[in-house]
C-alpha positions as CSV (number, residue, x, y, z in Angstrom):
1,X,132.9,-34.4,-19.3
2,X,130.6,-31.7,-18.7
3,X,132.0,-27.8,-17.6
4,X,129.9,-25.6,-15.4
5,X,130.2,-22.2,-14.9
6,X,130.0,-21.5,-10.8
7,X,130.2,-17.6,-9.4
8,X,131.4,-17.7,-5.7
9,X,129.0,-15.1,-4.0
10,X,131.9,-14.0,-1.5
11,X,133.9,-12.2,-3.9
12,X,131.9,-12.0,-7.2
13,X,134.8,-14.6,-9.3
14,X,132.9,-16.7,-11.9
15,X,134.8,-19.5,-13.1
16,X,134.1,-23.0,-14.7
17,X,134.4,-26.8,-13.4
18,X,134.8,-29.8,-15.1
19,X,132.9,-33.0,-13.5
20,X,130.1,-35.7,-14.4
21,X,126.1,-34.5,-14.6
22,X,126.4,-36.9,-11.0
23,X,128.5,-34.8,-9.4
24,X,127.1,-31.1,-11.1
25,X,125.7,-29.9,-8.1
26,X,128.4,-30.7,-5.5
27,X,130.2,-27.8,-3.8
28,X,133.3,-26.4,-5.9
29,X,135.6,-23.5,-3.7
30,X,136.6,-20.6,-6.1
31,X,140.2,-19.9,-6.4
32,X,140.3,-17.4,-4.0
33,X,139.4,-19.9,-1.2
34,X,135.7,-19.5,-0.4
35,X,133.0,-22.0,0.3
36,X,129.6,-20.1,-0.7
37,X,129.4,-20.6,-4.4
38,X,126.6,-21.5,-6.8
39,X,126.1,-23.1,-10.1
40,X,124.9,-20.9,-12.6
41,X,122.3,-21.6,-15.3
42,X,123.5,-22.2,-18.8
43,X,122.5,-19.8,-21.4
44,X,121.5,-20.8,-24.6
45,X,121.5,-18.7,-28.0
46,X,118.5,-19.2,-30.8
47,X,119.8,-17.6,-34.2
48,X,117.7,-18.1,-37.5
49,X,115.3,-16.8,-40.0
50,X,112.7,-17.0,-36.8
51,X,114.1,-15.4,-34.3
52,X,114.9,-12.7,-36.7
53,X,111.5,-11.3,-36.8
54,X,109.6,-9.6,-39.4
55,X,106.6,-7.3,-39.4
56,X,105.0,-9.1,-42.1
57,X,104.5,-11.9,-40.0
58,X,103.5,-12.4,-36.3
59,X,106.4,-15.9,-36.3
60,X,108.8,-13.6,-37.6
61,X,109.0,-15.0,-40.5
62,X,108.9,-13.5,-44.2
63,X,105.8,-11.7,-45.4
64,X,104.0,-12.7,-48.9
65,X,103.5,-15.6,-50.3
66,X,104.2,-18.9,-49.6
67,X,105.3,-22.6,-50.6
68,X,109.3,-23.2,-51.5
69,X,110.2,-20.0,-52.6
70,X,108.5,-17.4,-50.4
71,X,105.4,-17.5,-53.2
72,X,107.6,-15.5,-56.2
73,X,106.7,-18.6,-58.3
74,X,102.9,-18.8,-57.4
75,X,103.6,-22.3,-56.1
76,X,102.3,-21.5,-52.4
């Protein structure tokens, strides 16, 4: 089942619910007691040889060459 990360906007607590993508945006009281919370958005990382970045290369990714190995082998 799904967990969701919910900040109650009373007292600044964020904590996390478990429940069905159904039932996601239904009211969930923090700990502390209070009604007025909100779901927060999920963050998501991207890690790789693209988001690295390179100057060689406006898509960040290596500069020279080309084909299967970067174009050391003339292949690209």
């Amino acid at each position: 089942m799904p967990r969701y990360d919910v900040r109650c906007r009373a007292c600044g607590t964020t904590f996390e619910v478990q429940r069905s993508m159904a039932a996601a945006d239904d009211p969930a009281p923090c700990p502390q007691g209070h009604d007025d919370t909100v779901r927060l958005l999920p963050t998501i990382a991207v890690t790789g040889i693209a988001g690295a970045g390179s100057a060689g290369s406006p898509m960040g990714m290596p500069a020279g060459g080309g084909g299967c190995c970067g174009g050391a082998c003339g292949c690209g």
